[in-house]
C-alpha positions in Angstrom: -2.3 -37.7 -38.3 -5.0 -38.4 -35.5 -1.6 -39.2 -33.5 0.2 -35.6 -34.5 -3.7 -33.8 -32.8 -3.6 -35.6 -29.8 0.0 -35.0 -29.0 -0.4 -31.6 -29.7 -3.6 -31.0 -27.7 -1.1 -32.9 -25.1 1.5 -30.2 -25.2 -1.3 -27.5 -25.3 -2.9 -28.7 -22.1 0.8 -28.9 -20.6 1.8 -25.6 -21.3 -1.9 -24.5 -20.3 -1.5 -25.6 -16.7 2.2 -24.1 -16.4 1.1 -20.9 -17.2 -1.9 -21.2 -14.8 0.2 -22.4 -11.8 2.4 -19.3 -12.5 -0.1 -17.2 -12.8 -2.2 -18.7 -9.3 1.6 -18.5 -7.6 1.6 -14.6 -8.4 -1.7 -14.2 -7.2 -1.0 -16.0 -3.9 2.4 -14.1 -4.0 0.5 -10.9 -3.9 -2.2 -11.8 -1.7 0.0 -12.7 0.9 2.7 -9.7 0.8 0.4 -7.0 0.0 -2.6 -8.0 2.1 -2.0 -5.2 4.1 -0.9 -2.8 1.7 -4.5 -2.7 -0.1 -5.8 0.3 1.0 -9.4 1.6 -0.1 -9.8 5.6 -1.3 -12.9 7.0 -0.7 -13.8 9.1 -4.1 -14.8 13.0 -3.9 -15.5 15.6 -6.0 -12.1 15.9 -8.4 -10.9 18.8 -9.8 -12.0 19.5 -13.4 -15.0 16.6 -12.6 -18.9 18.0 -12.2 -20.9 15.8 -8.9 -22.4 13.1 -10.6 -20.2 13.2 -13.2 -19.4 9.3 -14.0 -17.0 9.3 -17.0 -14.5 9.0 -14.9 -14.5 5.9 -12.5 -11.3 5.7 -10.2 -10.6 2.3 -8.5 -11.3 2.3 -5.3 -8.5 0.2 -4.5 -5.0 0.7 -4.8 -1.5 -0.7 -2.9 0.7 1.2 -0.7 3.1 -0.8 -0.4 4.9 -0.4 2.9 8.3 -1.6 4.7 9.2 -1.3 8.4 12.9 -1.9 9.4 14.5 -1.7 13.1 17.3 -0.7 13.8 19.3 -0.9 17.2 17.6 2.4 18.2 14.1 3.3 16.0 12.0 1.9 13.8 12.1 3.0 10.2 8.6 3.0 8.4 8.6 4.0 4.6 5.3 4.4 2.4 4.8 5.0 -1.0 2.7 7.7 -1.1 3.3 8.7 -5.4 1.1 11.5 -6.0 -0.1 13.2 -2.3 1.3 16.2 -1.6 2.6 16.5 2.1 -0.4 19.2 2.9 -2.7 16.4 1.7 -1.1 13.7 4.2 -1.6 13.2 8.3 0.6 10.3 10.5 -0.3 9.8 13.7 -0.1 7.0 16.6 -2.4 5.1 18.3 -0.7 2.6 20.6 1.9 0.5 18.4 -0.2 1.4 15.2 1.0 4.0 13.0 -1.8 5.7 10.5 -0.7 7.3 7.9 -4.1 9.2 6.4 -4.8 11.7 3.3 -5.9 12.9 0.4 -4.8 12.1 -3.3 -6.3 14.3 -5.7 -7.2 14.4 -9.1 -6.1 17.3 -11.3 -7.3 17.0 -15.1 -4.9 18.9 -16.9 -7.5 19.5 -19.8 -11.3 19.5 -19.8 -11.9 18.0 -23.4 -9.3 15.1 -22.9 -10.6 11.5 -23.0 -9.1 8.7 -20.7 -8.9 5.1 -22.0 -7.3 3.4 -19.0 -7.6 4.5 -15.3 -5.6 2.3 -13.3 -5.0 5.1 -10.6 -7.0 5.3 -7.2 -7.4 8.8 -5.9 -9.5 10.2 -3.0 -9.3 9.8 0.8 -7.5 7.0 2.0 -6.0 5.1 5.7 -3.6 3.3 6.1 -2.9 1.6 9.4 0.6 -0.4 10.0 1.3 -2.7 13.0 4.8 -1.5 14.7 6.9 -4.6 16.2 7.6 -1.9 18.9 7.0 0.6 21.7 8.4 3.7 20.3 8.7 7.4 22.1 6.4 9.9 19.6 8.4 12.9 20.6 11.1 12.0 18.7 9.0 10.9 15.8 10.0 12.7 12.3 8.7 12.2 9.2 9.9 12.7 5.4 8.7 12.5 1.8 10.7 12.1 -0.9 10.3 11.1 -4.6 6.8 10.1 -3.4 8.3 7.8 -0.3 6.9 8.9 3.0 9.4 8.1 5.6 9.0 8.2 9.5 11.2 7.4 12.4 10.3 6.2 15.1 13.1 6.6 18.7 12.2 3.3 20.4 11.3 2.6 24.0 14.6 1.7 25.8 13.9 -2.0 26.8 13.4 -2.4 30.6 15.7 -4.0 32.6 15.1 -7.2 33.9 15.3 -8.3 37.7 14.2 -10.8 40.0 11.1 -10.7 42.1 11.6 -12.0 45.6 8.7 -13.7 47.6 7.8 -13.1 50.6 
């Protein structure tokens, strides 16, 4: 019988640390890829909220998750933006740094309602993402669709290389 515990508390401990490294190899997963997609919203006034009203407590963090891709001739950056309108959203470059800045807002569709989970961030928010790039901004155009912000960007024809004599 006392043989029967300790193998079971055996098996428990196994399965214990399996699902802890699993769960430690998400986190690391997700530290790692979405480092730079954490983006902090700064919280305002909502719609259908009083100031100093506290019953409803956003994060203050959320992901927008990003990709860039390159192709022979631009460089395509999408966003998910779920939830900004475009009047609520800016883009604009600083060097080979593209921010992408706005506003999510917070409607409450009734005033009586109670929420029980909150998971969503809303307020002002910046996102800044490194382009692999020198790109020309007068070509720059910019699309949203089913909340995915999409930009392209011409890029800088590469220079030509040539030798340097010395004199």
């Amino acid at each position: 019988m006392l043989d029967s515990i300790r193998q079971a508390g055996k098996s428990i401990g196994r399965e214990l640390n399996r699902a802890w490294e699993n769960l430690s190899e998400g986190w690391r997963e997700l530290l790692s890829r979405g480092n730079n997609s954490l983006t902090h919203f700064e919280p305002g006034v909502t719609e259908g909220q009083q100031a100093g009203d506290t019953s409803l407590n956003f994060p203050r963090w959320s992901l927008m998750a990003s990709e860039v891709e390159e192709t022979p001739g631009e460089i395509i950056v999408r966003v998910e933006i779920p939830g900004v309108e475009k009047q609520d959203c800016a883009i604009r470059i600083e060097g080979n740094t593209l921010i992408v800045s706005g506003e999510k807002r917070f409607t409450r569709a009734s005033g009586d309602s109670q929420y029980h989970v909150v998971e969503r961030a809303y307020g002002a928010f910046e996102r800044r993402i490194a382009l692999p790039r020198h790109i020309h901004t007068e070509g720059a155009t910019a699309s949203a669709v089913n909340g995915v912000l999409q930009i392209r960007l011409p890029k800088v024809a590469a220079e030509a290389s040539r030798d340097i004599p010395i004199n």
